[in-house]
C-alpha positions in Angstrom: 98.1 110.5 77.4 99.7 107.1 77.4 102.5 108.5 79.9 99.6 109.5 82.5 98.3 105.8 81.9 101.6 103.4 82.1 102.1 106.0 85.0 98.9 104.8 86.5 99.6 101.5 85.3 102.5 101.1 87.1 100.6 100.9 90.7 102.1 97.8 92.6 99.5 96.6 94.8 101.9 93.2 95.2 104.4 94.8 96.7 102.0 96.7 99.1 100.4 93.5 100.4 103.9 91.6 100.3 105.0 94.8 102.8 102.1 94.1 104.8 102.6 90.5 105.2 106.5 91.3 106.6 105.0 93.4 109.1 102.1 91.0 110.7 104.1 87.7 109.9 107.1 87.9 109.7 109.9 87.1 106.3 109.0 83.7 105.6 105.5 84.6 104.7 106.5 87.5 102.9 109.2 85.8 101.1 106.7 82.3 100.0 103.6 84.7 98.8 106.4 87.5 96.8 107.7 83.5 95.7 104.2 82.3 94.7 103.2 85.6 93.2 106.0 85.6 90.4 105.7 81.9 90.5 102.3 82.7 89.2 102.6 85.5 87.0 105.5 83.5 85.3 102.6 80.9 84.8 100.5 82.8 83.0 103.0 85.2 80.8 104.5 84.9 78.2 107.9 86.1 79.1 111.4 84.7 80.5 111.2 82.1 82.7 111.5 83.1 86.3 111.4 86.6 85.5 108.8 87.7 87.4 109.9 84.9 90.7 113.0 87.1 90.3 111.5 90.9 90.5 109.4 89.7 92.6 111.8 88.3 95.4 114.6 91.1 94.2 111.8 93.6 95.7 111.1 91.4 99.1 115.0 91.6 99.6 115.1 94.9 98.6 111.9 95.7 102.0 114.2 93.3 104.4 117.0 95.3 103.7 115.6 98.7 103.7 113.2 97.6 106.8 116.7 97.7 108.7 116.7 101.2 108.2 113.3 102.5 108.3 110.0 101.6 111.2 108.1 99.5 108.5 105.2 100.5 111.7 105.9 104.0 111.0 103.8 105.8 107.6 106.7 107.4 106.5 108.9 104.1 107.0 105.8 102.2 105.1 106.1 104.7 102.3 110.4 104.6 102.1 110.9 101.2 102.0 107.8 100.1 99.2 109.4 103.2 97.5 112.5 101.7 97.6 110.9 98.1 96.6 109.4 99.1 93.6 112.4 101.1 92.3 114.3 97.9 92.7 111.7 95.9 90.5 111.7 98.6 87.7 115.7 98.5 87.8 116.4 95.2 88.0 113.6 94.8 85.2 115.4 97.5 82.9 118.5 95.6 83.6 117.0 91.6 82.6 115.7 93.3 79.7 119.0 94.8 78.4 120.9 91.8 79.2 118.3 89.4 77.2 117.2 91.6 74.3 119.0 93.0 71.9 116.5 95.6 70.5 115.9 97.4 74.0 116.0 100.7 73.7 116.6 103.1 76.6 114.2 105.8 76.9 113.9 108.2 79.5 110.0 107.9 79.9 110.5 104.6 81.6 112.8 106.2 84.0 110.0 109.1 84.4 107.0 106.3 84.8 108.9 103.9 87.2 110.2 107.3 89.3 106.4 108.5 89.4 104.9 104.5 90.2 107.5 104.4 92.7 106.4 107.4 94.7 102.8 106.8 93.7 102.6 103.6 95.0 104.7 104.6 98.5 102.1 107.4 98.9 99.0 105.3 98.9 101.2 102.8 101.3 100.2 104.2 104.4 96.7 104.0 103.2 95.6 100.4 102.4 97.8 99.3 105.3 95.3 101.6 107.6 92.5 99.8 105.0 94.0 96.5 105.6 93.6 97.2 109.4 90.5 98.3 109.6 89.0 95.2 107.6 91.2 92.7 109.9 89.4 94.7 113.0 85.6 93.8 111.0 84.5 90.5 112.9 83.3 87.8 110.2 79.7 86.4 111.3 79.2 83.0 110.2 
């Protein structure tokens, strides 16, 4: 039961609203909100300094570079490249974590729990960007 729910867990909306700001405005927005966001979760954890700035802005790199390969426009571009985002935040956390504590142990449900949020969360891509579309197309009466 608790590998269905870290699976579960392991939903990155961050990384889905960072790919949506890169596709309506552009890499500096995308970069300063994926900066802000680990700026913020650094804030409030109690965890390495700048651990979070760097996962986060590790997976923003990790969309620029894989958006020159894949339509982020295109679903199945939308779902490669936040797949590819979010296995480069779970690897490059594995890797912070074994380079800064010495009582990590490698297990191979954490490769099993990043593998299944990674596709998870690049399945229900294409989703809230339609989502996100459709509430930007709502006019806002004042």
């Amino acid at each position: 039961m608790n590998f269905v729910g870290s699976g579960l867990m392991g939903l990155d909306i961050l990384i889905i609203l960072t790919a949506y700001l890169f596709l309506l405005y552009g890499q500096t927005a995308a970069g300063i909100f994926a900066f802000g966001q680990g700026f913020l979760m650094d804030l409030f954890s109690g965890g390495l300094d700048g651990l979070f700035v760097f996962l986060y802005l590790s997976a923003f790199w990790g969309m620029c570079l894989s958006s020159r390969f894949f339509n982020l426009k295109d679903a199945k571009g939308q779902a490669i490249i936040i797949s590819i985002a979010v296995v480069m935040k779970k690897t490059i956390f594995f890797v912070v974590l074994i380079l800064f504590s010495q009582n990590t142990v490698f297990s191979n449900s954490y490769l099993w729990v990043s593998g299944a949020a990674a596709i998870i969360t690049g399945l229900i891509a294409p989703l809230l960007f339609y989502l996100f579309d459709r509430l930007r197309a709502i006019p806002f009466k004042a």
